[in-house]
N, C-alpha and C positions, 0 to 999 in steps of 0.2 A: 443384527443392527442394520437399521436403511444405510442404501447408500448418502444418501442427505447425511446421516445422523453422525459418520464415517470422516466426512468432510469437516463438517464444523468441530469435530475431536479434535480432527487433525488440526486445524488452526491454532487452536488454543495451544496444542503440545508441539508447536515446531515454531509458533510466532518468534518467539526469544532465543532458538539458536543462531538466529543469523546476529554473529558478535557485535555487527555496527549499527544494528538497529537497537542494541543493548546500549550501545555507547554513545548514542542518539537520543538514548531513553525515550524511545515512541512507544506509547502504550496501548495495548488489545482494548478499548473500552466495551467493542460491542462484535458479536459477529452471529449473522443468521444466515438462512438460505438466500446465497447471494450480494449479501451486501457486511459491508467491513466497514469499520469504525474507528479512529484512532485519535490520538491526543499527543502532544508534545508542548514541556514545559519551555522557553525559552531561554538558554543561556547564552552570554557575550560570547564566547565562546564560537558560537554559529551564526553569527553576525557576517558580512560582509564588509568591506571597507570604507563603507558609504553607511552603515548600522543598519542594514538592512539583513532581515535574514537572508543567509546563503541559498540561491537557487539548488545546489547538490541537496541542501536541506532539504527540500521542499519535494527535487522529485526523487530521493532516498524514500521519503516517504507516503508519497503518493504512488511510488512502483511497487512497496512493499504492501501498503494498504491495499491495492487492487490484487494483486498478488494471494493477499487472504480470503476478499471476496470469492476469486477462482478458485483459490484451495476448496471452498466450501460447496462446494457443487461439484468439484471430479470427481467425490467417489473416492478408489481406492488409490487413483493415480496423482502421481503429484506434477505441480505446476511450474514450469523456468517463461521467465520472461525471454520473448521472440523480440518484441520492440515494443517500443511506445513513443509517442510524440506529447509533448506538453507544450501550453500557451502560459507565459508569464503574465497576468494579465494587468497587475502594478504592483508597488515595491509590495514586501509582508511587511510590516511593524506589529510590533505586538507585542504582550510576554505569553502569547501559546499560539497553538497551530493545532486545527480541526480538521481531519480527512474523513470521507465520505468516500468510499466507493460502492459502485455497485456492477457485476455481471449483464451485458448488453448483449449478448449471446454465448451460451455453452454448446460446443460440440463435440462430438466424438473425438477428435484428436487438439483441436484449437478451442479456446477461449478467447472472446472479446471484453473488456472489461473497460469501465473510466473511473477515474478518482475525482474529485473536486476539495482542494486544499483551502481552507480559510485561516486567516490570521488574525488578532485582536485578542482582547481582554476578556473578561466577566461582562460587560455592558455592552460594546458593539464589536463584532465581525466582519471581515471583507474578505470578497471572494479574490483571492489571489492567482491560483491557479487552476487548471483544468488539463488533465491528461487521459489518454486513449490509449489504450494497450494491447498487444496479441500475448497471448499465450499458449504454450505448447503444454499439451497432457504427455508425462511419461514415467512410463511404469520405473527406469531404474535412470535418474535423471546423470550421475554419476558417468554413467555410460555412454553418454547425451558429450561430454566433456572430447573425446576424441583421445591423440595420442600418437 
């Protein structure tokens, strides 16, 4: 198996153990070499106090979504988020949420990555947000944890 072919496995088979992307219900719609795709149904629930979806909403799933992008390009090694910066760019409304990322450079130990979040219906979309990410390749991420 390529490494490419390695990566985008691994996405599919590791997207849904992280429990609060389960509980989130963000969905894998799409993933290829380098870029990642995702969907979220809107519940009150993730709403903000103002009914605005919750900004943790947004980059839960914009870190997770880029996060898959980089999966799909390490290879054998797997991906922890280093940092990332997001721009809120106006409120989300909507009943769904559209993430887009895609890999801005792969390297041997680091990944660059951005997501760009949209909010809206079936008929129109707004670009809500835009995040930038580092990520670290490592072979046993567990170990990454300290102690």
């Amino acid at each position: 198996m390529k490494p490419e072919e390695m990566g985008l496995e691994s996405v599919q088979s590791i997207f849904y153990q992280a429990n609060f992307i389960r509980d989130l219900n963000i969905r894998l719609d799409k993933i290829s070499e380098g870029i990642c795709e995702t969907s979220l149904v809107v519940q009150e629930r993730l709403l903000q106090q103002h009914g605005f979806i919750h900004g943790g909403v947004i980059a839960t799933m914009a870190d997770h979504t880029a996060g898959g992008a980089a999966r799909s390009v390490s290879g054998d090694k797997d991906v922890l988020t280093v940092e990332f910066k997001i721009n809120y760019l106006r409120p989300a409304m909507g009943d769904r949420l559209r993430c887009s990322a895609t890999v801005l450079r792969a390297g041997k130990t680091v990944i660059v990555a951005e997501a760009l979040v949209y909010a809206g219906n079936a008929d129109k979309e707004t670009l809500v947000a835009k995040l930038i990410e580092t990520l670290f390749l490592a072979d046993d991420p567990k170990a990454r944890a300290g102690g």
